[in-house]
GUROGU-543345 format. One record per residue: residue number from 1; residue in one letter; x, y, z of N, C-alpha, C in turn. Coordinates in steps of 0.2 Angstrom, whole numbers. Layout:
N
<pt num="NUM" residu="A" n_x="X" n_y="Y" n_z="Z" ca_x="X" ca_y="Y" ca_z="Z" c_x="X" c_y="Y" c_z="Z"/>
...
//
This chain:
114
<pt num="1" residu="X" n_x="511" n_y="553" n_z="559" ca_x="508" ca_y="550" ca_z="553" c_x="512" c_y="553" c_z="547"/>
<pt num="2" residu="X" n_x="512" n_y="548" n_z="542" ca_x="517" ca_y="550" ca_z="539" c_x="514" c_y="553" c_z="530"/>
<pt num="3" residu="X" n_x="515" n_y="556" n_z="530" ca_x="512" ca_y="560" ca_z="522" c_x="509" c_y="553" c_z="517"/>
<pt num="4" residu="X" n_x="515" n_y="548" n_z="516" ca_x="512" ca_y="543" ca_z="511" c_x="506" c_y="541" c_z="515"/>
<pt num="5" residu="X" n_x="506" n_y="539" n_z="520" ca_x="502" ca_y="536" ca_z="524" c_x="492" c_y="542" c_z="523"/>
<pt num="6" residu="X" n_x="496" n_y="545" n_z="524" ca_x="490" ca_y="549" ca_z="523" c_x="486" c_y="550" c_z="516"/>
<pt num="7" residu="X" n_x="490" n_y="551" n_z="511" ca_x="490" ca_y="550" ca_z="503" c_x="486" c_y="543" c_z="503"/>
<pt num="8" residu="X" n_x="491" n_y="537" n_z="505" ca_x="485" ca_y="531" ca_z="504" c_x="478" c_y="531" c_z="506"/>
<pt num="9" residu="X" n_x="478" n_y="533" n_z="513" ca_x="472" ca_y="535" ca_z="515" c_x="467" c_y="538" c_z="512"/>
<pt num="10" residu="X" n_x="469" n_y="544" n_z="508" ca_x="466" ca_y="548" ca_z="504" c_x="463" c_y="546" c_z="497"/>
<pt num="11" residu="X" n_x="467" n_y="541" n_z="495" ca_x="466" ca_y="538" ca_z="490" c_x="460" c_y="534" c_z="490"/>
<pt num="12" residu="X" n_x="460" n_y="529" n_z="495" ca_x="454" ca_y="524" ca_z="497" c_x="450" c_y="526" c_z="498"/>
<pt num="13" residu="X" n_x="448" n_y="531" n_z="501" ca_x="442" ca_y="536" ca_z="502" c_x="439" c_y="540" c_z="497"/>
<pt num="14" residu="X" n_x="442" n_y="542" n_z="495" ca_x="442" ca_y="546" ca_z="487" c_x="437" c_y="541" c_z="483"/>
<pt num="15" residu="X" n_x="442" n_y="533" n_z="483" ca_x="440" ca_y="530" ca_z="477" c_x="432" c_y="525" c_z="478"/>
<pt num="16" residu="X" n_x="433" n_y="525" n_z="485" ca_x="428" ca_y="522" ca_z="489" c_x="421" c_y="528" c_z="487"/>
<pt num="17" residu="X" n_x="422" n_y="533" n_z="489" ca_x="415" ca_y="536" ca_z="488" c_x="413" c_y="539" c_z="480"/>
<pt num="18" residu="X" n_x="419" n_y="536" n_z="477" ca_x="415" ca_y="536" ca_z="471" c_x="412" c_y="532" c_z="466"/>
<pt num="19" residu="X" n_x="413" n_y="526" n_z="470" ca_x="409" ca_y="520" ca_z="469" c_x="400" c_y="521" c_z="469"/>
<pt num="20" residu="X" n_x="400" n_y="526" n_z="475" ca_x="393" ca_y="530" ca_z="476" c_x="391" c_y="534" c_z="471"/>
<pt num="21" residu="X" n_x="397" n_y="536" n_z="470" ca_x="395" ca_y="545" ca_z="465" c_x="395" c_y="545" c_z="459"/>
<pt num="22" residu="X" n_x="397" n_y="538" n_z="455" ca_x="399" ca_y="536" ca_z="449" c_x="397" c_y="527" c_z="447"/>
<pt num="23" residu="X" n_x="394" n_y="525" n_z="451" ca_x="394" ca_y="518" ca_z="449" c_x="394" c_y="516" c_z="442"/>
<pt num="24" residu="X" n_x="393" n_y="518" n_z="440" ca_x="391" ca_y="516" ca_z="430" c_x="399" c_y="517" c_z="428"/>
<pt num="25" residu="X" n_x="404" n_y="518" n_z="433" ca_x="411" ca_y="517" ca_z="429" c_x="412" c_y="510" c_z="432"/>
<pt num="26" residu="X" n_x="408" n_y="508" n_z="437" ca_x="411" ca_y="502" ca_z="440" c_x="408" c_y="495" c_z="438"/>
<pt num="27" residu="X" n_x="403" n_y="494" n_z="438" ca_x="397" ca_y="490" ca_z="438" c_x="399" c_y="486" c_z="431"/>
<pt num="28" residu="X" n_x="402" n_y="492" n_z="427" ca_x="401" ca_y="484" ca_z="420" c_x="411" c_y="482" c_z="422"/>
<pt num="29" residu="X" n_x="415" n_y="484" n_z="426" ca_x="419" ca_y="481" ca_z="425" c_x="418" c_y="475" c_z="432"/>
<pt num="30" residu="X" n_x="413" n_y="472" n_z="434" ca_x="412" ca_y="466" ca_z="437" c_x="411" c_y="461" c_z="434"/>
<pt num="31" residu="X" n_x="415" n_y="456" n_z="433" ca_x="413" ca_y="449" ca_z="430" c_x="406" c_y="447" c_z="429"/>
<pt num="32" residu="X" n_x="402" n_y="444" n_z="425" ca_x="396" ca_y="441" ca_z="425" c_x="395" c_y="436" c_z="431"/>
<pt num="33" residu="X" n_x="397" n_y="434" n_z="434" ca_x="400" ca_y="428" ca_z="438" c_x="398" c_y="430" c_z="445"/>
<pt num="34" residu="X" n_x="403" n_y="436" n_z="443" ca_x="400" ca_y="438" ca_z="453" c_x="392" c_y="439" c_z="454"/>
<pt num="35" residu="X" n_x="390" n_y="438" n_z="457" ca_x="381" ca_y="439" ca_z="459" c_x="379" c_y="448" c_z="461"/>
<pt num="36" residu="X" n_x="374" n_y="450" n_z="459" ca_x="373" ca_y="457" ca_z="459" c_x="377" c_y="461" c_z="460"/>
<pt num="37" residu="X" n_x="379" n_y="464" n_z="455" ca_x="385" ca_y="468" ca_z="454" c_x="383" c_y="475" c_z="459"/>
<pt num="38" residu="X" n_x="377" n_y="477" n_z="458" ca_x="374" ca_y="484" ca_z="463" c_x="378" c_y="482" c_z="470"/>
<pt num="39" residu="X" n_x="375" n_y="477" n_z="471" ca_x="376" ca_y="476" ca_z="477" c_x="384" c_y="476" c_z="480"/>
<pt num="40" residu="X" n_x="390" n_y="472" n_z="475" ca_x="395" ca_y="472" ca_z="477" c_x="399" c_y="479" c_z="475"/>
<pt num="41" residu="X" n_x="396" n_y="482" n_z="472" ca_x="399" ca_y="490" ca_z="469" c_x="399" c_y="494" c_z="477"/>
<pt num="42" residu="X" n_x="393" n_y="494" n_z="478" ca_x="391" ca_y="497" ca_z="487" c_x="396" c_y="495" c_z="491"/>
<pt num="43" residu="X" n_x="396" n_y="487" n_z="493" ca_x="400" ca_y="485" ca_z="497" c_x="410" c_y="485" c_z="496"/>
<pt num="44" residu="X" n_x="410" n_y="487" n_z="489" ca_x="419" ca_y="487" ca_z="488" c_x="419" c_y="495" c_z="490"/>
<pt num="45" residu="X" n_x="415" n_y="498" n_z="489" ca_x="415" ca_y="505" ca_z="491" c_x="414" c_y="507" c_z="497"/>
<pt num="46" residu="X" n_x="409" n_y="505" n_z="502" ca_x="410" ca_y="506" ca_z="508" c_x="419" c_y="502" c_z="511"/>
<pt num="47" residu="X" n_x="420" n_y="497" n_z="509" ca_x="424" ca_y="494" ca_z="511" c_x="431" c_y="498" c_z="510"/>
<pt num="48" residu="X" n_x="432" n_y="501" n_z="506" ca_x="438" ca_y="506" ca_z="505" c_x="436" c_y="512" c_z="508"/>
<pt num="49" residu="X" n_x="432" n_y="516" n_z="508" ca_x="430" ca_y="521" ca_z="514" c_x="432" c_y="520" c_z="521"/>
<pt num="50" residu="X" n_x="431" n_y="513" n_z="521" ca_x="431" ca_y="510" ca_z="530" c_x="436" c_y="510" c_z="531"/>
<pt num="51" residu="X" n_x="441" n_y="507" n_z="527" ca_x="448" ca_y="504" ca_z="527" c_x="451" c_y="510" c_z="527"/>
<pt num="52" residu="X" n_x="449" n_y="514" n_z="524" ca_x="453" ca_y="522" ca_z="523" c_x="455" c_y="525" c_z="527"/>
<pt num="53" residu="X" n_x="449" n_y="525" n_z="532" ca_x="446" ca_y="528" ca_z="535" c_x="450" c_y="524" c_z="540"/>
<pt num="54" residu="X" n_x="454" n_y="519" n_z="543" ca_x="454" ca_y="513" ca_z="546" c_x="462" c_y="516" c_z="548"/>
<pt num="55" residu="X" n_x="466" n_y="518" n_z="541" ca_x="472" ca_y="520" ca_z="541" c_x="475" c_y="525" c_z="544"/>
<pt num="56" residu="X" n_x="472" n_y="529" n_z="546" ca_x="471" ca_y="538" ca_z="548" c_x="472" c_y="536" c_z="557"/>
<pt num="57" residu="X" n_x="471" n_y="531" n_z="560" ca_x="471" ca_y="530" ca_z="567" c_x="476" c_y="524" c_z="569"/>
<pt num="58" residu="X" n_x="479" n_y="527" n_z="573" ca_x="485" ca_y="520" ca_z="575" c_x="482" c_y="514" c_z="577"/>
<pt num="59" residu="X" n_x="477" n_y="514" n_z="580" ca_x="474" ca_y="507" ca_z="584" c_x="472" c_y="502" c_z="577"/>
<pt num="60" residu="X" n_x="468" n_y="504" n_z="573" ca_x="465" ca_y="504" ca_z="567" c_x="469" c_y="501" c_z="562"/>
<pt num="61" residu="X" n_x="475" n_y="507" n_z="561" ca_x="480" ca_y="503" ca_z="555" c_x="482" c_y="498" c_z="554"/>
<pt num="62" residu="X" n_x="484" n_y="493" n_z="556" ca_x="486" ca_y="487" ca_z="555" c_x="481" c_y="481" c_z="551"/>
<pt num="63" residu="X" n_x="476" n_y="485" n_z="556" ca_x="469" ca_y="477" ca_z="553" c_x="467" c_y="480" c_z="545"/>
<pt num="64" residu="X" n_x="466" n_y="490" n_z="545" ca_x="464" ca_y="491" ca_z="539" c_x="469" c_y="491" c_z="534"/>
<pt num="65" residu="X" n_x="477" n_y="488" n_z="536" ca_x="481" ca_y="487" ca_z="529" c_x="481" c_y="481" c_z="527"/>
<pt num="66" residu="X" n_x="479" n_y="477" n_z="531" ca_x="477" ca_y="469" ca_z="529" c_x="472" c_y="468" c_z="526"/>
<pt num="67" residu="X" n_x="465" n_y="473" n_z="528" ca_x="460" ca_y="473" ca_z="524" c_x="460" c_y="475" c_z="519"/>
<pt num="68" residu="X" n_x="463" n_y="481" n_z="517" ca_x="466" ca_y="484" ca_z="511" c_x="470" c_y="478" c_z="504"/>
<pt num="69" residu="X" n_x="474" n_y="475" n_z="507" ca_x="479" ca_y="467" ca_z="504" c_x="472" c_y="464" c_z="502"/>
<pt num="70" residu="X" n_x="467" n_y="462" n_z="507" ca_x="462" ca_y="456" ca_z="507" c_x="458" c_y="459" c_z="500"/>
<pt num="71" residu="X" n_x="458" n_y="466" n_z="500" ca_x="453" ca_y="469" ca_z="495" c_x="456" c_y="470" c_z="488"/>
<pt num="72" residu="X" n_x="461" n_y="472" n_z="489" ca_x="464" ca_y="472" ca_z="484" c_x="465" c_y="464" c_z="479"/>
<pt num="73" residu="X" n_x="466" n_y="461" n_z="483" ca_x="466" ca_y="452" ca_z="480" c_x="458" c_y="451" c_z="477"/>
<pt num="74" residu="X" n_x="454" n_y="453" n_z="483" ca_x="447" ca_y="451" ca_z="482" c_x="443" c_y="455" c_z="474"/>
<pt num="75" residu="X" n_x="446" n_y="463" n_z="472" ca_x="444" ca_y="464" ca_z="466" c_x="449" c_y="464" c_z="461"/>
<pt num="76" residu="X" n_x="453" n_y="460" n_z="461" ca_x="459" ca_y="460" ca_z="456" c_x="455" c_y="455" c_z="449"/>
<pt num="77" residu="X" n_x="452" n_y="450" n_z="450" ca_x="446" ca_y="449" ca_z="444" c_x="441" c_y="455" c_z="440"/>
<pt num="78" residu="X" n_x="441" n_y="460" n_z="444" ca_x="437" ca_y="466" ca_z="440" c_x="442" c_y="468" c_z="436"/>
<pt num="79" residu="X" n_x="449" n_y="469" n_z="439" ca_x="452" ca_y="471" ca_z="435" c_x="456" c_y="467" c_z="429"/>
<pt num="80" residu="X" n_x="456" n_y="460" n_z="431" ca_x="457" ca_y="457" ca_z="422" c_x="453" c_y="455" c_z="419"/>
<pt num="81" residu="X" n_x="445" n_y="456" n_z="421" ca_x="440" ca_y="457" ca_z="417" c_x="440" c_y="463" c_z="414"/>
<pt num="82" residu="X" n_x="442" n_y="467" n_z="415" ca_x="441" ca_y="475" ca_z="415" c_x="445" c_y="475" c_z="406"/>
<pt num="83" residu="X" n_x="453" n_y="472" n_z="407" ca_x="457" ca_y="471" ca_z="404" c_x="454" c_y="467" c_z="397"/>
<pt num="84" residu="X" n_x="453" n_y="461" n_z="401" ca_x="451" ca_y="455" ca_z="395" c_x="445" c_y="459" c_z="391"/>
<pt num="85" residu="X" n_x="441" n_y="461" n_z="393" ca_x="434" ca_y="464" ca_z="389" c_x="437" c_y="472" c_z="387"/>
<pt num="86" residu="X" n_x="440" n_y="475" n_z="387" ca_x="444" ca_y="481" ca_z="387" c_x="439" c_y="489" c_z="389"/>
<pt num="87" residu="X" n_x="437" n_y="486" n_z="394" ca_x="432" ca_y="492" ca_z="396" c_x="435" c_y="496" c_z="401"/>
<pt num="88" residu="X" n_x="436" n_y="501" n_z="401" ca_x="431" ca_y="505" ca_z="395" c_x="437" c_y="505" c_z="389"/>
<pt num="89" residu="X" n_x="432" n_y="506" n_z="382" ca_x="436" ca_y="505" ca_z="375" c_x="439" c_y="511" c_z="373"/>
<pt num="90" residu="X" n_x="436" n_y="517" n_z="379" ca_x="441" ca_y="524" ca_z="375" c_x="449" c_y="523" c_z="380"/>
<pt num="91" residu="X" n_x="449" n_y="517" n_z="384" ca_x="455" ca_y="518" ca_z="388" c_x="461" c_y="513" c_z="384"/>
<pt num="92" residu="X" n_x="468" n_y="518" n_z="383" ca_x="474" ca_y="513" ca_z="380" c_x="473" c_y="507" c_z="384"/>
<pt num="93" residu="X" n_x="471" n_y="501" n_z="379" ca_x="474" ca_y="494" ca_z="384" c_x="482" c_y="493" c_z="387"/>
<pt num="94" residu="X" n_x="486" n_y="497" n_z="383" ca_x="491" ca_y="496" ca_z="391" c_x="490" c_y="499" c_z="396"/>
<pt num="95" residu="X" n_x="487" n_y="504" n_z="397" ca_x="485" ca_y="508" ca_z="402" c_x="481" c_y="499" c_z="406"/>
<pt num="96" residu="X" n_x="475" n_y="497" n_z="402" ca_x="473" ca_y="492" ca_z="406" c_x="478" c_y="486" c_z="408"/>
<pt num="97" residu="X" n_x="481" n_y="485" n_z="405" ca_x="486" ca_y="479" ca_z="409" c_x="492" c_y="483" c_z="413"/>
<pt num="98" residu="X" n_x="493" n_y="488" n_z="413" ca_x="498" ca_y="491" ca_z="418" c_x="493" c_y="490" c_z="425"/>
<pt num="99" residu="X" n_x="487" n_y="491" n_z="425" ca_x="484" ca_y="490" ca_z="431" c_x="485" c_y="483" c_z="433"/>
<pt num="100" residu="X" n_x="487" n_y="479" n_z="432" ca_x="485" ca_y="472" ca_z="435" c_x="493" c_y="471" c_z="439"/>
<pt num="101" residu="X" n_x="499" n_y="472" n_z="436" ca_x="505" ca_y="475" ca_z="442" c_x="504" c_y="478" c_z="446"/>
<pt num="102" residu="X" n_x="501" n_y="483" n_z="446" ca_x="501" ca_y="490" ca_z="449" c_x="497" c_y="488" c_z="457"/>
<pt num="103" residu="X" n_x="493" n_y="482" n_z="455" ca_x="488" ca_y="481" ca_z="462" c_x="495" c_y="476" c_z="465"/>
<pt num="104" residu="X" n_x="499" n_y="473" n_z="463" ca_x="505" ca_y="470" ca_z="469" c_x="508" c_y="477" c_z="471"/>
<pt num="105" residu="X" n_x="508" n_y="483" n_z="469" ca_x="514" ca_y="488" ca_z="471" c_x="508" c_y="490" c_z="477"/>
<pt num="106" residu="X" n_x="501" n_y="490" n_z="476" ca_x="497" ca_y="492" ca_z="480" c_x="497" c_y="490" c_z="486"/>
<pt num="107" residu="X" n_x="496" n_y="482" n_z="486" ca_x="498" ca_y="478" ca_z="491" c_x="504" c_y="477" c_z="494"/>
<pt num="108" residu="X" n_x="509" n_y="479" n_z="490" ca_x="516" ca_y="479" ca_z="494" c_x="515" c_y="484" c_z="499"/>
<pt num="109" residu="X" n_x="512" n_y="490" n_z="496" ca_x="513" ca_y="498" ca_z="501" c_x="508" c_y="496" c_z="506"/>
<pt num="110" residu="X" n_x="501" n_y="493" n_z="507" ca_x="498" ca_y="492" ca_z="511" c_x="501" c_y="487" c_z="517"/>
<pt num="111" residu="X" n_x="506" n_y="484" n_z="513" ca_x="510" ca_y="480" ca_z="519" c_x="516" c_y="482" c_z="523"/>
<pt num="112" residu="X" n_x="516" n_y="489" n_z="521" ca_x="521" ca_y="492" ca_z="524" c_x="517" c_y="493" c_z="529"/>
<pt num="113" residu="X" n_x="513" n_y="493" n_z="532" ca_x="507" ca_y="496" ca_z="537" c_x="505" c_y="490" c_z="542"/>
<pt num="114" residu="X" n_x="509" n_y="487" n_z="541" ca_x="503" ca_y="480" ca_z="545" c_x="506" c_y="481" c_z="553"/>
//
């Protein structure tokens, strides 16, 4: 296993349970549009936990780097809602628009894994 590999793993997992441990940073950057935001906060976080957690095991990795791709596509509207509303307002908006590139270099490196 390889250090990056492991790194990204850490990361998913890290970002995953702090979706638990901090929801009030997540929840207003969900679009109006999506239905219960409680609800899909829970579930983007377990979902990174899993997939994280998914990367860590040979058998595993594959499906959890595509899950990873799928997820990263899936909250990609949080993030240019995040942008378009500029939440949070103490953060430099290029700081917020550099995030919206930043998820295809995500996805590239989760595709090194498939």
């Amino acid at each position: 296993m390889t250090t990056d590999l492991i790194i990204m793993a850490v990361i998913y997992i890290a970002a995953g349970l702090n979706h638990f441990i901090m929801p009030k940073v997540y929840i207003p950057i969900i679009p109006p549009y999506i239905p219960k935001p409680k609800l899909m906060n829970a579930l983007a976080g377990l979902a990174e936990v899993l997939l994280g957690l998914g990367l860590l095991f040979e058998s595993t990795r594959s499906i959890s780097a595509l899950g990873i791709i799928l997820l990263l596509i899936a909250v990609f509207p949080s993030n240019l809602y995040m942008y378009q509303k500029h939440i949070p307002r103490k953060a430099p908006r290029i700081f917020l628009a550099l995030r919206l590139p930043l998820q295809l270099l995500l996805i590239y490196w989760a595709y090194l894994y498939i």
